[in-house]
Structure formats: structure tokens, C-alpha cells
N, C-alpha and C positions, 0 to 999 in steps of 0.2 A: 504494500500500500504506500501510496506517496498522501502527503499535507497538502491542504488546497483550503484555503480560507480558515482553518481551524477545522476544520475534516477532514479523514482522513480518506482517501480515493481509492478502490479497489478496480480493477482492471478485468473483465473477461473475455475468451474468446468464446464469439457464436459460432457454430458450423454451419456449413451449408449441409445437412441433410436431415431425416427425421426425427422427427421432436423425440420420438422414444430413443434415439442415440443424441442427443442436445448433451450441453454444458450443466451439469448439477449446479445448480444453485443455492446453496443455505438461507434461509429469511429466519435469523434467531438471533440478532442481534434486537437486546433490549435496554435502554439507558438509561428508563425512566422506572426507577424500583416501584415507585406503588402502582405501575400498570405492567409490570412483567409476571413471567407464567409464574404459579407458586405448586410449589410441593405435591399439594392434594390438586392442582387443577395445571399440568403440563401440558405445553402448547409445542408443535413442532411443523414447521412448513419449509417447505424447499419448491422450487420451479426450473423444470428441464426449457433449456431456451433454443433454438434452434430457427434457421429460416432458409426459404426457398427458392429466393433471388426477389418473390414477391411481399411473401408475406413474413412476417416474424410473428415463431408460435413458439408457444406459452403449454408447459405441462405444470400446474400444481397438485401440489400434494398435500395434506394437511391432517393433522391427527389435533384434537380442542374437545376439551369434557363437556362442551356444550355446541350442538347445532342451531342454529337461527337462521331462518330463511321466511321472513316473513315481505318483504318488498314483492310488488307485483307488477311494477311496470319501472320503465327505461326510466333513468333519472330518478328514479327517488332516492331516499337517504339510505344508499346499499350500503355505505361503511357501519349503519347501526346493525344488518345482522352478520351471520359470521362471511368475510369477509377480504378478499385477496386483490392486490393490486400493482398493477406495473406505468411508473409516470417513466417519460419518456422525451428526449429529446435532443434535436439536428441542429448544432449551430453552425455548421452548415447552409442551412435555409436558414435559421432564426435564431438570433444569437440570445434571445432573453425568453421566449415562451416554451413552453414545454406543455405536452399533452398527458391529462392523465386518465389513465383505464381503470374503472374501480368494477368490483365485478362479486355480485351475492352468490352464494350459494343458491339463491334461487334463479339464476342462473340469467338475471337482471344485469344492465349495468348501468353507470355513470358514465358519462366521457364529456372533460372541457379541454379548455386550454384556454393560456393566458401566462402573464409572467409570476403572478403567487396565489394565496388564494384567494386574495380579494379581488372583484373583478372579473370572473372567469366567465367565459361564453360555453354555454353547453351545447353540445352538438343534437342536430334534431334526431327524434327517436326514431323515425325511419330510417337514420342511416346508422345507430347503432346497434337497428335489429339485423341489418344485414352479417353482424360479425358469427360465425358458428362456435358461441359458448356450449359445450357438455361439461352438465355435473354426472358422477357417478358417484353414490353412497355407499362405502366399500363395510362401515361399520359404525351401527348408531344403539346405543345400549344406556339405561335409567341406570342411575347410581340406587343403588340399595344398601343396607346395612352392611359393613362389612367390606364392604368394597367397592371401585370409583365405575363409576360410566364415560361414555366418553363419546366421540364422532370420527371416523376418519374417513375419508375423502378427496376425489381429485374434481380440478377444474382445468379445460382445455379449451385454449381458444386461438384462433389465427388473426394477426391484425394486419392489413393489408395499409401498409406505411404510407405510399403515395395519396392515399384517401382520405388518410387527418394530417395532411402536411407534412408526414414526415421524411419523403425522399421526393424527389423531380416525378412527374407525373412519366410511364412508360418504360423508366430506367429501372436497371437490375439495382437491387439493394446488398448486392455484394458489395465488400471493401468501406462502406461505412462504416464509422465512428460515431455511434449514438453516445449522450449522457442518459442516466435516468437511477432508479432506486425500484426494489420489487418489497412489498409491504405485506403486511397480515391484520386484520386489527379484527376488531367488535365490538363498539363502541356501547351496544343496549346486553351485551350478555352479563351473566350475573354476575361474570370477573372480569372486564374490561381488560383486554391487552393489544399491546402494537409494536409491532417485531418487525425486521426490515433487514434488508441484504448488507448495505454500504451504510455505515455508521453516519447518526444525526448528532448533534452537538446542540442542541437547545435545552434550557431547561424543563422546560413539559412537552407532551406530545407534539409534534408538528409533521406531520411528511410532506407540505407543502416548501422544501427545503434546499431547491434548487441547487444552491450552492455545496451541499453534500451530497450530490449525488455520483454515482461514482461511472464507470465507463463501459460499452458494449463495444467490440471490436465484431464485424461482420465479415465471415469469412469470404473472401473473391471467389 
């Protein structure tokens, strides 16, 4: 990792071939102790990254003692149920905005852009239905006496960069150099937590953090 404004920047390479052979990514970085996993309620998530000159896809994984999937349409407040997200961004085309993908287990999403979080223009819901999110529920079980429950789960999705601005409209997205940060959060569950790839340096939660975000190297 190198230092970049009082953050510290990690560096990955994407490949170019199938998301099930992608780059492991760990999202278990937590800064903020009274919203990290605890003991009785461990949170673990990782995202395989990978792209295909068009699109850049996304495999999460996620194991959280609690599932919440209550949002039911594009745009609503999906970081309140449980929760995965990759902000993203080409300074290349845009040296200060960055796009972010927040995306529910209900398999809903968010998407704006803009320079932080104030101010951000969301994109219309018809073009972020066209994105292909699959959840699959691999393991969802009630805590009882004696012992914990929990959820595990993946979310897949492909994001076709040229379409929220983020390569030249018709060019291969190999050899790109994205910035951006991959997140975890759940803001309404009963233990609130928010986990992230590339280390944030603020005092309370923030992932709108530009400046810590750390770098995607796109294979040619």
C-alpha cells in the first residue's frame, strides 16, 4: 500500500476473464469500533472482480447473523438492508466524480454520481434495471438458544462502464486504471456494520471518501 492524502492506497489487478477466476477481494477492513463485527455477531465479505473488455463484474460473497432485504424498488435507501457496494471511478474522463453502485440483497439498487455525497444525481430507474443483479441464498438460519444464526450469500452483477460514464462510449475497457473502494454495510440491522476493501480514515462512518479510495488496474 502507498499514503495518499492520509490513506493508505491498495492496488489490484482485474483480469480479463470470468468472474468465477477474478481477483479475491477482502471487504473486512473496519475503523470504526462501535460499528464493527462483534464476537457473537461476525460479518465476513469478499468480491471476485473481473471484466470482459465491456463490462466489469462483480462476485460477492457475504456470510452476517442477520439478513434484511426489505427495499422494493430502484433507489431506495438499499444501504438500510443488508447491503454491498462498489463506488467507482475514471479520472481519466472525470477527474473529481465518481459513480456509486449500492446494491440490496433484494436485489434493488442505488446508483448516483457526483463529487461527494452531497449533491448527487441518481440515475433513472430504467437504466439501472437494465444491470443483471443475482442474489442466491446459500444459508439463512434463526438464532436459538445455545447457538448463533446467521445468513450467507452471494450477489453478482455486471456493470457495463461506458453507460454510467465510466470509459469512452464503444472502447475496450482493457488497460484502464479505475479508483474506487468495495463496501459492506446495514445500516437498519440490529448491529449496524460497515466494512470496506481500501482503508477510510475518518472519524465515523463515511464511504463517500473519495480520497481513500484505492486503485483497479484493468487487464489489456
Amino acid at each position: 500500500m502507498v499514503a495518499q492524502e492520509g490513506c493508505f492506497v491498495r492496488t489490484i489487478k482485474v483480469p480479463r476473464r470470468d468472474v468465477l477466476e477474478g481477483t479475491l477481494v477482502p471487504i473486512l477492513e473496519s475503523p470504526w469500533p462501535d460499528y464493527g463485527p462483534q464476537p457473537l455477531y461476525p460479518v465476513a465479505a469478499t468480491v471476485k472482480v473481473a471484466h470482459d473488455g465491456r463490462n466489469l463484474n462483480f462476485l460477492y460473497h457475504v456470510v452476517e447473523p442477520e439478513l434484511r432485504r426489505m427495499c422494493t424498488h430502484h433507489n431506495d435507501a438499499v444501504w438500510t438492508d443488508s447491503c454491498v457496494e462498489a463506488f467507482l471511478a475514471n479520472p481519466a474522463i472525470n477527474e473529481k466524480e465518481y459513480v456509486n453502485f449500492e446494491f440490496s440483497a433484494s436485489t434493488y439498487a442505488l446508483v448516483g454520481r457526483g463529487v461527494g455525497r452531497a449533491g448527487r444525481t441518481l440515475y433513472d430507474v430504467g437504466k439501472i434495471a437494465t444491470l443483471p443483479i443475482e442474489f442466491h441464498l446459500l444459508r439463512n438460519t434463526a438464532a436459538f438458544e445455545g447457538m448463533d444464526g446467521g445468513s450467507e450469500w452471494t450477489l453478482s452483477v455486471s456493470i457495463p462502464l461506458a453507460e454510467f460514464g465510466l470509459a469512452m462510449p464503444g472502447s475496450d475497457i482493457g488497460g484502464l486504471r479505475l479508483k474506487g473502494n468495495f463496501y459492506k454495510c446495514g445500516d437498519s440491522l440490529a448491529h449496524p456494520h460497515y466494512l470496506m476493501w481500501n482503508p477510510v480514515d475518518t472519524a465515523k462512518p463515511e464511504f463517500h471518501s473519495p480520497q481513500c479510495f484505492g486503485i483497479l488496474e484493468l487487464e489489456a
